[in-house]
C-alpha positions, 0 to 999 in steps of 0.5 A: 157910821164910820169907827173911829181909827186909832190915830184920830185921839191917840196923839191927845190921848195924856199918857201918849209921849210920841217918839220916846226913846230909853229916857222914859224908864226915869219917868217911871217912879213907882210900880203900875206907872206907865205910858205909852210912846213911839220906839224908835228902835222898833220903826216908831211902833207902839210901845208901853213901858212900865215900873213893875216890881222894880224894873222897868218893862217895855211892851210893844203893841203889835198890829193886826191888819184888816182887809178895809172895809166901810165902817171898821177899822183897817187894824186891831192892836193886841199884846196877848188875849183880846184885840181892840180897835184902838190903842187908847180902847187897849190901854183903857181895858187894861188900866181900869180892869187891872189885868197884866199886860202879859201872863208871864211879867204880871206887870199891871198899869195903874197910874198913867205919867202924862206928857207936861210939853206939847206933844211930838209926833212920830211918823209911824204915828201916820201909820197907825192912822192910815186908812183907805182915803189916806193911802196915795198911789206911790210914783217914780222918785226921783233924788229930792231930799223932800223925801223921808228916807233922803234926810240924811243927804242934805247938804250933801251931793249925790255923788257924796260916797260919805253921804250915801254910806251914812244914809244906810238905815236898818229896816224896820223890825216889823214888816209892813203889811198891805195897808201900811204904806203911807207918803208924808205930804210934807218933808220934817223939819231940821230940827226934828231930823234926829228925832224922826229919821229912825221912825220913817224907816220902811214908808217907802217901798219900790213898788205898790203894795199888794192887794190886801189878804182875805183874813187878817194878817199878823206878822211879828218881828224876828225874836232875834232882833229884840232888845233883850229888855223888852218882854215877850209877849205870847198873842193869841190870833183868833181863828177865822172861818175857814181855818183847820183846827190844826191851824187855830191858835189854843184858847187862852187858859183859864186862872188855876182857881177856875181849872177843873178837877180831875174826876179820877183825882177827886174820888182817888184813896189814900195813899202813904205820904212822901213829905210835909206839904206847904201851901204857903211860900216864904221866898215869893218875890214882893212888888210891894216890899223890897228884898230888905225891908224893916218893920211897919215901913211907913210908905209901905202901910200909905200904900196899902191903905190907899189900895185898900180904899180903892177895892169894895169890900166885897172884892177885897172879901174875894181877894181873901177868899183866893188866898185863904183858899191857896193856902189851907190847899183847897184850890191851885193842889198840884198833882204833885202835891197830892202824891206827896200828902196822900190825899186829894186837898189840904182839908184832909190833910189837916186831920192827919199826923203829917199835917203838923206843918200845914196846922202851924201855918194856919194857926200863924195866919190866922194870927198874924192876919188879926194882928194886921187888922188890929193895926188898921185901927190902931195906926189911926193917929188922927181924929177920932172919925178915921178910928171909927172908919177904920172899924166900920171897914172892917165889920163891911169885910166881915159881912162881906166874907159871912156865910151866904157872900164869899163864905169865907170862914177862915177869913172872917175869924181872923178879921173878928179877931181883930175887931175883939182883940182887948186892944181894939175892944177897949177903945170906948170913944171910937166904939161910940164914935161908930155908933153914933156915924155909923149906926148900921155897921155898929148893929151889925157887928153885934147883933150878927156877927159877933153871934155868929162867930160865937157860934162857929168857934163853939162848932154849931155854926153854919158849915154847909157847902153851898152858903160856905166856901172855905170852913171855919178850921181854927178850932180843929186845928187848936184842939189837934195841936193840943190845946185845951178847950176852956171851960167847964168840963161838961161844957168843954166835952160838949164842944170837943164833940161838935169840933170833931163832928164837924171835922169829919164832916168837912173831910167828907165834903171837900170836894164840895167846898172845892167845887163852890169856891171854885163857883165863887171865883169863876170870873174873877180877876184879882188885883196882884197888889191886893192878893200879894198884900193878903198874903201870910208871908208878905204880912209877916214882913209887914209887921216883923220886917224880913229880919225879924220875920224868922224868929219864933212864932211865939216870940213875935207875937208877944212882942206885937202884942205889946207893940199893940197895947202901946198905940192903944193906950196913947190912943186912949188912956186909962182913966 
């Protein structure tokens, strides 16, 4: 069975412009739009360009050629990992897998800008669709203007010297290969002159190609000839039999959060520290937000909830995971960083003089993530149901982030807190609401999770690796700052007992938990919206704006707090 070539469904595919010049930077709005167009300036080959943090990028698909064969492809087409057999097949792994175009930009694609006219073709377009039976042998020319390259001399003698010098074309950036020569069977229109002289450069050679190679051929276009705005890219070629290792590309590296731990690193000892370590970069560069934004923006918060609905909560619970992990220093701890705190993960760190800094930033995401939880469900301005959504949302999270799922417990504390936030507790009408639509999260949230979380800020929950990836540290980290454990004082000895227990515990199982979270993780490729959007910094631009952002902790979330108390009110008055 023949496969299908990629030029047969390109043209019809909506996304795809034909020959499209810098003009398609103003039709890309908003970040993740994209499509796909025929560069002039690059010979008419493939081009995606996309809005991403801002900025329009440009990506050109570069060909690989195949020696022809019945019932495969003459080309694949790749940016920089996988190869595909077509570039509809490329843009569609891409789009729905939600992976960036390139490991350095991060750009992804999400909403395809379709094509409202009927569509142009370029000549190169032929080029990507051209195969053994579409390959004619080439003949003497002769000076004819049906010739592509002879466009610019009509209406012109061929003694014109103007006409010869005006006819001067620059080569195409990339080279042909073996199975690209390709005759126009009919010359292009005059209208379409301008348009299509710059794509057809390089159709014709001055004598037959050669034999095709015996491995594939990938031939890039000089660096130097770029435009500075398109981003480079870094493809990886395949290595095929016959290949030297010394000859083979590297395979391509695996995501921080799957990288294994040194041995050596793992069992080292202490060591003095040099500095306070965090895991929680303030100045990250947002594609969400921009570089002054104001609190509670209303098309940021539209955003966000339509990229929330568009993730399962078992993904979202993943994403959380990531993070949390990111920032308590479980995954991703540099071997710098390890030198500086002394020891080998942030979970050591934390039960350490020198690890104020790193206790405050966690104090501070774990209030802040609650506080954002509580404002999904008191934003809801709507009718009573989309309250009730908004809760059973976040019990689904919740459940997806329990010991035994993602194991996430830092997570789950601060998605409970939302749920038992006064605010949200208070709203008697939606709870019922939830009861009555939707029965099984409301039964779950009080028979499992609200025991559970009982149980583990009392520190007789579950903690063991394997069930769990990331403890629940909130209580250690409280009682190490200095505050109280409330209660009566049997009660609270009690308590400070099981905190400090199971503190040891997870210092002694650190690399246990690593090694899980890692295993929870592994094969998993996040959304970089979704993982930008769940970070501490970004939420607390979020809710404070990048002014009120640096003020005191304390401060803020008063402030917030009331902020709170007033949409829980309008939504449902005291009595």
């Amino acid at each position: 069975m023949q496969v299908p070539q990629d030029g047969e469904d390109l043209a019809g595919q909506p996304w795809y412009h034909g020959l499209l010049s810098r003009q398609a930077e103003a039709l890309l709005q908003q970040n993740g739009d994209f499509l796909v167009r025929a560069s002039g300036s690059r010979g008419g080959n493939p081009v995606i360009s996309c809005r991403w943090r801002g900025s329009a990028l440009h990506f050109e698909v570069f060909r690989v050629a195949l020696r022809p064969r019945p019932g495969r492809p003459t080309a694949l087409f790749q940016l920089e990992d996988e190869q595909f057999p077509s570039i509809p097949a490329l843009v569609h792994s891409y789009m729905t897998g939600r992976r960036p175009l390139s490991q350095a930009t991060g750009a992804v694609v999400s909403r395809p800008v379709t094509w409202q006219g009927p569509l142009r073709r370029s000549f190169s377009e032929d080029t990507l669709m051209d195969g053994p039976a579409r390959i004619e042998p080439l003949r003497a020319r002769k000076w004819s203007n049906s010739q592509p390259a002879d466009l610019a001399h009509m209406g012109r003698s061929r003694e014109d010297p103007a006409g010869m010098e005006a006819s001067t074309m620059p080569i195409s950036a990339l080279p042909r290969t073996s199975s690209d020569p390709v005759l126009l069977k009919a010359p292009a229109p005059l209208g379409t002159v301008a348009d299509s002289l710059r794509a057809s450069d390089g159709q014709l050679q001055a004598k037959a190609p050669t034999k095709p190679p015996r491995t594939p051929s990938f031939e890039l276009p000089d660096a130097s000839e770029r435009p500075p705005t398109y981003c480079e890219l870094v493809p990886r070629v395949p290595s095929v039999q016959g290949t030297s290792p010394s000859q083979s590309c590297p395979e391509p590296e695996a995501p921080w959060w799957e990288a294994e731990e040194d041995e050596e690193e793992e069992n080292r000892c202490f060591t003095r520290p040099q500095a306070e370590i965090s895991f929680c970069p303030h100045d990250a560069p947002s594609c969400l937000l921009g570089p002054q934004n104001r609190p509670l923006e209303p098309q940021v918060l539209h955003t966000l909830r339509g990229l929330f609905l568009e993730h399962h909560p078992g993904s979202t619970a993943l994403h959380l995971l990531l993070v949390d992990c990111q920032a308590t220093g479980l995954l991703g701890v540099t071997r710098d960083q390890r030198g500086n705190m002394g020891v080998s993960s942030g979970l050591e760190l934390l039960t350490l003089p020198h690890g104020h800094h790193l206790r405050l930033e966690l104090l501070e995401r774990h209030q802040t993530l609650a506080l954002a939880g509580a404002l999904a469900v008191l934003g809801c301005s709507g009718p009573l149901e989309e309250r009730a959504a908004a809760l059973r949302g976040l019990v689904e999270l919740a459940l997806a982030l329990r010991p035994g799922a993602a194991g996430d417990l830092p997570g789950l504390a601060a998605v409970m807190g939302a749920l038992l936030m006064p605010q949200v507790s208070r709203l008697e009408h939606t709870w019922r609401q939830l009861r009555r639509s939707h029965t099984e999260a409301a039964l779950a949230f009080e028979q499992e999770l609200k025991p559970l979380m009982r149980a583990l800020d009392e520190g007789a929950g579950p903690c063991d690796p394997g069930e769990v990836a990331l403890p629940h540290v909130a209580p250690m980290v409280r009682l190490l700052e200095g505050e109280e454990v409330a209660g009566p004082l049997d009660e609270s000895c009690e308590r400070l007992l099981r905190t400090l227990h199971g503190a040891r515990h997870m210092v002694r199982d650190a690399p246990k938990f690593r090694k899980v979270a890692a295993q929870r993780l592994r094969g998993f490729r996040p959304n970089p919206e979704l993982r930008e959007a769940l970070t501490t910094g970004f939420v607390r631009r979020l809710l404070w704006g990048s002014r009120g952002a640096g003020a005191p902790r304390a401060e803020r979330f008063e402030k917030f707090q009331r902020v709170l108390g007033v949409l829980s009110q309008r939504l449902e008055p005291d009595r």
